[in-house]
C-alpha positions, 0 to 999 in steps of 0.5 A: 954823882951817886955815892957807891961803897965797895968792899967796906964793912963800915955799915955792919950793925949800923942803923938808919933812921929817916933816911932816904934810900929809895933806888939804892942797890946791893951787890954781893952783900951780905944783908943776914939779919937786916931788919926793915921796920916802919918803912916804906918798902914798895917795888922792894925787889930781892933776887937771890942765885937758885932762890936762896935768898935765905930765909925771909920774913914779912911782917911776921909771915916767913915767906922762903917756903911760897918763893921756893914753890912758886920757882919750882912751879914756874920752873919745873927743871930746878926740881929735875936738878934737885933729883939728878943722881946718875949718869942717866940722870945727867944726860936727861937733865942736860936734854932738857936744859940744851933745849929750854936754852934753844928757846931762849936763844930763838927768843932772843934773836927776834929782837934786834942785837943792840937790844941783846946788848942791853942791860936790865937794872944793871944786870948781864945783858943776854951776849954777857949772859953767854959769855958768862955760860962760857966761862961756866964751862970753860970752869968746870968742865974744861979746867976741872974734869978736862984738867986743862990749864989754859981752858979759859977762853978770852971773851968769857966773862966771870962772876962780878966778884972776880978781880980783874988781876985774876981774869988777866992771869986766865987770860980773859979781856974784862973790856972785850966787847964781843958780837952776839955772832960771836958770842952765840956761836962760841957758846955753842961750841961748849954746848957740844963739849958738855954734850960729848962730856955726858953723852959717855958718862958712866956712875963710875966717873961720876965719882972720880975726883977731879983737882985744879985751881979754878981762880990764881987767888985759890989754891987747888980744890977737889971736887967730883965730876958729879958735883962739877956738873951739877954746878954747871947744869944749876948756873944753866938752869938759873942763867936761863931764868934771869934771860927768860925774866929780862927778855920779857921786858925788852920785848916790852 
């Protein structure tokens, strides 16, 4: 059985010579620094959230400027996202991302719905996809510009990194194994939300500074409804680019 560490700090500044690490994965880690030399590193595969992997350096050359001009090339919205600063903006962000993410989901439902289960080199499957779009919105627009305290609905699923104590104490079921219907339609109902939310946005609310505590670890932050809705617009613009990458490998 293959070895998995979580949680540990035992490989800080450690060095491997020799050793064989073909198909090991990293999750959530912290690899800041992380010198590769002399080895072989063909099919190295590196996905950072929003393209910020960081600054990358490859045999000498730093490549994070192409990587960053070939994301916005292929994905024109994250340069519209960069730009957004009004009310107006908002809204004409949010018309593009709701209709990219009309495409996508007509995309995925040619294929039939255990492929929309399925999971490519471990990551979200499309239902988890949405899921997770809906705990998105159920964040920070339900517990934090609505201020409502019990936002979180059951099937909407967290980050990797959120601890199964803190889901139960929002009341979300990490084994719930919903349908696509379900899912999809659950998710279309927080499309309307954010619709209502920006449809009546002012620069004035904007700026109004919204409090709540969005994990039961953290204590209260405070953020803008500006800020909370560029959070959510950039989890749709880059959610959508890792469905749109994977969906075109199960269509294969």
């Amino acid at each position: 059985m293959t070895a998995e560490y979580t949680h540990t700090n035992a490989f800080r500044g450690a060095t491997f010579s020799d050793v064989d690490l073909s198909g090991a994965s990293f999750r959530d880690c912290d690899l800041s620094r992380v010198r590769i030399s002399s080895s072989l590193v063909t099919e190295l595969h590196i996905s950072g959230f929003d393209g910020e992997a960081g600054r990358v350096v490859v045999d000498d050359v730093d490549v994070s400027a192409f990587v960053a001009a070939e994301l916005d090339r292929r994905h024109p919205e994250r340069v519209q996202l960069r730009a957004v600063k009004t009310a107006d903006d908002v809204r004409a962000m949010w018309e593009t991302i709701d209709g990219l993410w009309s495409s996508t989901i007509a995309r995925a439902e040619q294929l039939p719905e255990a492929t929309r289960a399925e999971r490519v080199d471990g990551e979200w499957s499309f239902v988890e996809t949405l899921r997770h779009l809906v705990f998105a919105t159920d964040s920070w627009v339900g517990r934090m510009i609505l201020d409502d305290p019990k936002a979180y609905h059951r099937i909407g699923l967290p980050p990797t990194d959120f601890g199964p104590d803190g889901a139960a104490a929002l009341g979300i079921d990490l084994d719930a194994q919903p349908g696509y219907d379900e899912v999809a339609a659950l998710y279309a109902q927080r499309r309307a939300r954010i619709r209502g939310i920006v449809d009546g946005l002012t620069d004035t609310e904007l700026e109004r500074i919204c409090t709540g505590s969005l994990s039961p670890s953290a204590g209260p932050e405070s953020h803008s409804v500006g800020d909370c809705l560029r959070v959510l617009l950039r989890e749709h613009c880059e959610h959508r680019r890792f469905a749109e990458r994977d969906l075109t490998l199960l269509e294969g």
